[in-house]
C-alpha positions in Angstrom: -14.6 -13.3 -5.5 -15.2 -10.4 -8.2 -15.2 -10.3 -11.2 -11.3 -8.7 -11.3 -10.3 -11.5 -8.7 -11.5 -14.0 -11.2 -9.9 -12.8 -14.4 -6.3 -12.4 -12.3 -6.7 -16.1 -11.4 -7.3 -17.0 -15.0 -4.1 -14.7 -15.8 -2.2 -16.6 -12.7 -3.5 -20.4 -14.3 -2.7 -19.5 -17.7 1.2 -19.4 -17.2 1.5 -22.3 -15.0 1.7 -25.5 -17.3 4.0 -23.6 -20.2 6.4 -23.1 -17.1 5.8 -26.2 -16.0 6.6 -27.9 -19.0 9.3 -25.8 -20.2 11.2 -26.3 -16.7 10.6 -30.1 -17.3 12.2 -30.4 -20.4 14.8 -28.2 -19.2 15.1 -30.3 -15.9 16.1 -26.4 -14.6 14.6 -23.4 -14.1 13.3 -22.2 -16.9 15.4 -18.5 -16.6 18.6 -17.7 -15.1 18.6 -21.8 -14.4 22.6 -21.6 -13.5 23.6 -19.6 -10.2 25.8 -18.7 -7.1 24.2 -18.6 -3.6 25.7 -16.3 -1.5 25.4 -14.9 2.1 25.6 -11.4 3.5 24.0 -7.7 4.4 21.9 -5.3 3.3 21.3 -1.7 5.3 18.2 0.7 4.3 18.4 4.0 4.3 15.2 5.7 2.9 12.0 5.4 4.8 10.7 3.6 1.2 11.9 0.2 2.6 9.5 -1.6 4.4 10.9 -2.7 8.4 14.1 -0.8 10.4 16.8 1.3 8.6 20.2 1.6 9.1 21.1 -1.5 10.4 22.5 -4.4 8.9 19.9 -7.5 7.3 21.0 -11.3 6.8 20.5 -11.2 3.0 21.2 -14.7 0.7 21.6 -13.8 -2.9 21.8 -15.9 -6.3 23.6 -13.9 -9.0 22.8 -16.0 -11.9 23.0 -15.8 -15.9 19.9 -15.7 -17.4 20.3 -17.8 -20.9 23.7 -19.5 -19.3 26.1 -17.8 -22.3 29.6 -18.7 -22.3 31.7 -16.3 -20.3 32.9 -13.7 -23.2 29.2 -13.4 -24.7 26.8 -11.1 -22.9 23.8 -12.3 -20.8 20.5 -10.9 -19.1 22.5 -11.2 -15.3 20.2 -11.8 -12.2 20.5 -10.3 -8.5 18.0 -12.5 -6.5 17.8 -11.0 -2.8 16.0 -12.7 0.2 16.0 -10.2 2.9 15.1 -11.4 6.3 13.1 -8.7 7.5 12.4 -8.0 11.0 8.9 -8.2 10.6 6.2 -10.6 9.1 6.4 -14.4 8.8 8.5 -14.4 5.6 11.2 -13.4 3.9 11.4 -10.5 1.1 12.5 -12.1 -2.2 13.1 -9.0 -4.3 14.3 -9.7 -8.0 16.6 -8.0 -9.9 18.1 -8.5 -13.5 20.7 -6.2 -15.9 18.7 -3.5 -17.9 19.1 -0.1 -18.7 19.1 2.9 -17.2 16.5 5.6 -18.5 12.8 5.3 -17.4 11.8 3.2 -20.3 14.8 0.7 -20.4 14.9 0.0 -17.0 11.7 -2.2 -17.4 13.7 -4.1 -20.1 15.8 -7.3 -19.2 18.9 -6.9 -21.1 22.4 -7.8 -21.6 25.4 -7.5 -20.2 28.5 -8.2 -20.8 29.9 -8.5 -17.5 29.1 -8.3 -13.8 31.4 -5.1 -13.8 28.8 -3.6 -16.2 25.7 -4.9 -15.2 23.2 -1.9 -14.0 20.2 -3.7 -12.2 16.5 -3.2 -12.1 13.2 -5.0 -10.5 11.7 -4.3 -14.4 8.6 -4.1 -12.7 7.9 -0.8 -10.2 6.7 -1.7 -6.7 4.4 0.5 -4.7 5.0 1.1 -1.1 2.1 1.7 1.4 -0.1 2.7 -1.7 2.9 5.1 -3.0 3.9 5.9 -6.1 5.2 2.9 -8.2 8.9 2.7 -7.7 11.9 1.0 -9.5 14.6 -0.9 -6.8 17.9 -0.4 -8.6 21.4 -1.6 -8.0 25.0 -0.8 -9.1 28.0 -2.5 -8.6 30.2 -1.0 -6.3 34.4 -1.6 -6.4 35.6 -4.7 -8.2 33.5 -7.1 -10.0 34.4 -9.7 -12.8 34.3 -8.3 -16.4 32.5 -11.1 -18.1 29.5 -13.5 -17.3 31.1 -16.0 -16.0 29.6 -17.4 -12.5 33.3 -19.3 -11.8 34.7 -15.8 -11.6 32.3 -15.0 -9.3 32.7 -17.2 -7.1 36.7 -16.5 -7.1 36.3 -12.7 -7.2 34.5 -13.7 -3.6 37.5 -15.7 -2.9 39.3 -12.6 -2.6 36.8 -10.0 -1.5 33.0 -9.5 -0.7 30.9 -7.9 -3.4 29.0 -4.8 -2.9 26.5 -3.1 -4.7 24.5 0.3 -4.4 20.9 0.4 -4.0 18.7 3.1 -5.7 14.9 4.0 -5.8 13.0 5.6 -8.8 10.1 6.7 -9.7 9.1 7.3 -13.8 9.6 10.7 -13.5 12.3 11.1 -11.0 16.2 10.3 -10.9 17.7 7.5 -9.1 18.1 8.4 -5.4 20.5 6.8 -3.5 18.8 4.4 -0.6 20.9 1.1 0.6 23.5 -0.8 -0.2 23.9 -4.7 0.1 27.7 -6.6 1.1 28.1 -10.0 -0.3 30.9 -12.5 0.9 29.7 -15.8 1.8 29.5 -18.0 -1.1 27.5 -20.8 -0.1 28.3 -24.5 -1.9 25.1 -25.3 -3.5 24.0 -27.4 -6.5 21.6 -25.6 -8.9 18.7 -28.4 -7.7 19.6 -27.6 -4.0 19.6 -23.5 -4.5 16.8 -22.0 -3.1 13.4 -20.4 -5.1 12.8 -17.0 -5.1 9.2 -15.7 -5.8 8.6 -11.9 -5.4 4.7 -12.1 -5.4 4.7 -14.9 -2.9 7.7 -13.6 -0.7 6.5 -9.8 -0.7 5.8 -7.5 2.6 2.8 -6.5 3.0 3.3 -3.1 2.6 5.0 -3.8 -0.8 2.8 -4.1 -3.7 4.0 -5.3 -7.1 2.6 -3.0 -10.0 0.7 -3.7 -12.4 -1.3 -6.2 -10.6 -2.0 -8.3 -13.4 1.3 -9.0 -14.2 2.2 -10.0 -10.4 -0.6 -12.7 -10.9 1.2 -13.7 -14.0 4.3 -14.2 -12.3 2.8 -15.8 -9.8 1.8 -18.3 -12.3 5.4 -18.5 -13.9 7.1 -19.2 -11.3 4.9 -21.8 -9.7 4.9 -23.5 -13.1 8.5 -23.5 -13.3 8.8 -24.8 -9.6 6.6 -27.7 -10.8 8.5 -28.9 -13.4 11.7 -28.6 -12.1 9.8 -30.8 -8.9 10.7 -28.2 -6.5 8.1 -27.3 -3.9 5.8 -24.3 -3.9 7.2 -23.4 -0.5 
């Protein structure tokens, strides 16, 4: 190992027990610890995406709060999709939360005050086959709840799936169009029984989280916070 594999393990080991211990006392996940799991598609349309476009992808999402604000108050809002690709021995887990929208803010978590407003980023840019880094973005699409609240989620679903638009961008470019994901399935999960999503772990190959120390902190992070919470690192 060199000397750069050594100092990202050091990152990676350095975020572990402060996750670990902050998901203990928490008995939860140490963000976004409250959540709805929900079934459904997604369909690529941009060569960008790693496996087959056009055609429809069993997705499971967890739309979650991030803090766990009452309903009126605004909240850094999560989109957690695992996409079951058609190719490789795992599942994509690609994670989204509410930001802005210009090239800065949309590497900022921030709040929202409702899943109506809430404009998704992954914060941090991926790189496909050794592209240029690249921001997944998503936009609600139609009728979404105007607060935070994951009850009227789950009714809102009651009524009608949930869609959202996907877009890719680079620093310098505007948002282009590329996907679009269809939830409806609302699947009856408590929070300790709702599946972890890890987006350095669950990654394609050809997908490439940038910059490459922070992946190894998140690896870190979210292993810790699997830990304490005494769910598994699978």
């Amino acid at each position: 190992m060199g000397d750069s594999g050594r100092a990202l393990d050091t990152v990676r080991s350095a975020f572990v027990g402060p996750f670990r211990i902050a998901a203990s006392v928490r008995h939860a996940r140490v963000f976004h610890p409250k959540g709805l799991v929900i079934g459904g598609t997604v369909e690529f349309n941009s060569s960008w995406w790693p496996g087959r476009t056009r055609i429809s992808l069993p997705v499971t999402a967890r739309m979650s709060g991030g803090i766990g604000t009452p309903s009126m108050i605004p909240d850094v809002l999560g989109l957690a999709l695992r996409i079951d690709l058609d190719e490789g021995p795992t599942p994509w887990d690609l994670l989204l939360a509410s930001s802005g929208t210009s090239s800065l803010t949309r590497m900022l978590p921030l709040p929202a005050t409702g899943w109506n407003t809430a404009r998704y980023s992954s914060l941090m840019p991926l790189s496909s086959t050794g592209g240029p880094p690249t921001w997944v973005l998503a936009e609600p699409v139609g009728e979404h709840p105007p607060t935070t609240s994951i009850n009227a989620l789950a009714d809102a679903l009651a009524i009608a799936p949930l869609a959202f638009s996907l877009q890719l961008a680079t620093f310098t470019n505007s948002p282009t169009p590329s996907g679009r994901v269809v939830l409806s399935d609302v699947r009856d999960l408590a929070d300790d029984e709702q599946p972890s999503f890890d987006p350095v772990v669950n990654c394609p190959p050809s997908i490439a989280l940038r910059p490459e120390w922070l992946a190894a902190a998140r690896i870190g992070a979210y292993r810790g916070s699997r830990r304490g919470r005494g769910a598994t690192d699978e």
